[in-house]
Residue, then its C-alpha position, 0 to 999 in steps of 0.5 A: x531539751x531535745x530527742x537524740x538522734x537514736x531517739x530521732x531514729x526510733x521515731x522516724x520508723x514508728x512513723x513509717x510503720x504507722x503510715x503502713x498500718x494506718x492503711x488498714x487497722x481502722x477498717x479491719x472489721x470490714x476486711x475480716x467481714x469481707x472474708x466471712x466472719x462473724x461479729x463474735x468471730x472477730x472478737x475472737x480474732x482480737x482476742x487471740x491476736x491479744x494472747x498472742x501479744x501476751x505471751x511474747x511480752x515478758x520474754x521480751x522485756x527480760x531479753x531487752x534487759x539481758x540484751x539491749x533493747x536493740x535486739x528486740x526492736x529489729x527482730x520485732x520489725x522484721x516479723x512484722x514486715x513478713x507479716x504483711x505479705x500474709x495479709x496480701x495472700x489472704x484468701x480466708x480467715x485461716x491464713x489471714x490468721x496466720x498473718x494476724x499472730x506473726x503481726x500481734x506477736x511483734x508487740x514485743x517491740x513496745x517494752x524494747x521502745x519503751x526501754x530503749x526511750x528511756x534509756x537514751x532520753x538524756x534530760x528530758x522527763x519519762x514522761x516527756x521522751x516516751x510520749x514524743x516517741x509514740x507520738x510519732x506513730x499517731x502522726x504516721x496515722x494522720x493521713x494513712x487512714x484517709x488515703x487507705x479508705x479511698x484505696x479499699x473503697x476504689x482498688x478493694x481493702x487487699x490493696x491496702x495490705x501491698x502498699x503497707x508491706x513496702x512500709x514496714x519494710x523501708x520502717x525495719x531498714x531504718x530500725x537497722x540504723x540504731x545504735x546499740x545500748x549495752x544491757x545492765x551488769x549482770x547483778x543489777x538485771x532484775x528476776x522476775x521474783x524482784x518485781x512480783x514481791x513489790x506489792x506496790x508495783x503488783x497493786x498498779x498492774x491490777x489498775x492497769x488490767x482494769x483501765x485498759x479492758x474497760x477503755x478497750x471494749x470500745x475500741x475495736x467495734x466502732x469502725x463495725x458501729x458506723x458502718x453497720x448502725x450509723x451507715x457511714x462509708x468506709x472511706x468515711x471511717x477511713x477519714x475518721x482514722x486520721x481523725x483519730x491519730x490527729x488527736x493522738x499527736x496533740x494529745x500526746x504532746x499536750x498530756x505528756x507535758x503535765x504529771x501523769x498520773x492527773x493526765x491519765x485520769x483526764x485520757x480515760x475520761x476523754x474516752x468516756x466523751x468519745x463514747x457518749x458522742x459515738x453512740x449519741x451522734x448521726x453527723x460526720x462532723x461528730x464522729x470526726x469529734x470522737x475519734x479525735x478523742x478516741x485518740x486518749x487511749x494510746x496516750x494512756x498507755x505511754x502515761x502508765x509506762x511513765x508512771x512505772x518508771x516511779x516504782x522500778x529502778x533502771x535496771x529493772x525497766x524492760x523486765x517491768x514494761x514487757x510486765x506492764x504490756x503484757x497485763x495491758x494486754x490482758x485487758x485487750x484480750x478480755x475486752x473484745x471476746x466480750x464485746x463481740x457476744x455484747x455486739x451480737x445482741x445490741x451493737x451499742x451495747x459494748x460502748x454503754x459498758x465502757x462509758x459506765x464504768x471510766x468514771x469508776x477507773x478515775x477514781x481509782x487512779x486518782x486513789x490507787x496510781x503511783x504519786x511521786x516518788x522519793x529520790x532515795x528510795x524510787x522503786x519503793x516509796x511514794x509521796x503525795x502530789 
């Protein structure tokens, strides 16, 4: 069983894109310090970019199930693309921001790729077509990441922002080249009411909010950590990031082979050892181990649409993924504004937080996420494993 061409397509601009902001993402922290802010003022700046994902997501699912999901894709991409010539002309914090929530609102395109994976997966499982989808952004961040901390360390980190821009551009082109999916017939395109009166589904959205804030408060922080507490140069972190989406890559083919709901447990206790080691460790050697790992988070996030997928009808699926990321990003939005004000007072102090409370989220998942559910009834009964 293999990706269609569409799917091919959709995965060759996630690749083009991801080399683009693989040149930047892992050393923005530095890049914001750079341009005077504070620790607490860069998790406000994640927060924000985090509200401003929130508040796209929902009408960008309902739009995906009223329009197809190719409409969402191009106009996502393009806003994207414009995004970075902002960055390139950043001169503050001011209009880096405005850059920051062009670039952040453009997150409607992930329930818009979710739908249109499904949607033109063929035979292959949810699971299978949407974790080798996204796999092809964590393997456009394999070797970015390296090649934007030279960049920054020899040219300075705005150089980064001209050569991703060029990125994104030729990625939007490429976007321009997929076919279109027509939406479902009116009658079966889902209200939003449909969705908030399955409590099953609801139920899910409050384990997801909880799994993705606490995976999420050691995120951003870490390149800031090792630059700041484990003096580790920014060309070295910008190694790690390709460190990072290595472990992405495999981790997405390894886990999205096996039933998500077991492998979503074993992703949030990957990023329990990532945060152990980060905290624990003073070798490159060991970080390099770490981000390796960290590479479970965006797993995670591909395994959660998978198991939407149990709980909705067809019909309903861009309406329930623009839900599930906007709750997902809910998590983000919390995560860091608190780990900026934990960061201020102890740097390790966001990490410990994250590492006490994963085994809690597995435990949850094992007893709360959907199991399989029936042939006959999918949106609404379960069975066990």
């Amino acid at each position: 069983m293999k990706l269609s061409r569409d799917l091919k397509l959709l995965s060759l601009a996630l690749f083009l894109w991801a080399s683009g902001e693989g040149l930047f993402i892992f050393v923005l922290p530095v890049y914001m310090s750079e341009l005077g802010a504070t620790p607490v003022q860069i998790g406000q700046l994640y927060a924000i970019g985090a509200v401003a994902m929130a508040v796209s997501l929902i009408p960008a699912g309902w739009a995906s199930d009223r329009f197809g999901p190719k409409m969402g894709l191009v106009s996502g991409w393009a806003i994207g693309a414009v995004a970075g010539f902002f960055f390139i002309i950043a001169k503050d914090i001011p209009v880096f921001l405005i850059g920051w929530l062009l670039y952040r609102v453009t997150a409607w395109v992930i329930p818009a790729i979710s739908a249109y994976t499904i949607h033109g997966r063929g035979d292959l499982p949810p699971e299978r077509a949407l974790t080798s989808v996204f796999s092809m952004f964590t393997a456009g961040l394999i070797l970015s990441p390296t090649i934007g901390g030279y960049i920054g360390k020899y040219f300075g980190l705005r150089a980064n922002f001209y050569i991703a821009t060029v990125m994104f551009v030729i990625s939007t082109a490429v976007i321009f080249l997929l076919k279109h999916q027509p939406p479902h017939p009116a009658e079966e395109r889902a209200r939003p009411m449909e969705l908030l009166a399955n409590r099953q589904f609801l139920g899910f959205m409050l384990l997801v909010f909880g799994i993705m804030a606490v995976l999420y408060t050691g995120y951003e922080f870490a390149p800031k950590l090792l630059n700041d507490v484990k003096h580790v140069d920014v060309s070295y972190i910008g190694l790690l990031g390709t460190f990072n989406a290595i472990g992405g890559f495999a981790l997405n083919q390894i886990l999205g082979r096996r039933p998500p709901r077991r492998m979503l447990m074993l992703a949030i206790g990957l990023v329990f050892i990532y945060g152990v080691i980060l905290l624990q460790a003073s070798w490159i050697g060991w970080f390099a181990l770490a981000y390796f790992l960290r590479g479970a988070y965006n797993v995670s996030r591909a395994l959660i649409n998978a198991l939407v997928t149990r709980i909705v009808p067809p019909s309903r699926f861009g309406m329930a993924f623009g839900i599930t990321e906007m709750v997902s990003t809910g998590g983000d939005i919390v995560a860091p504004y608190f780990a900026g004000l934990l960061y201020a007072a102890t740097p390790q102090t966001p990490f410990l937080v994250m590492i006490a409370l994963c085994p809690i989220m597995i435990v949850l998942v094992w007893f709360f996420a959907p199991r399989k559910a029936f042939e006959a009834q999918p949106e609404l009964t379960v069975s066990a494993d």
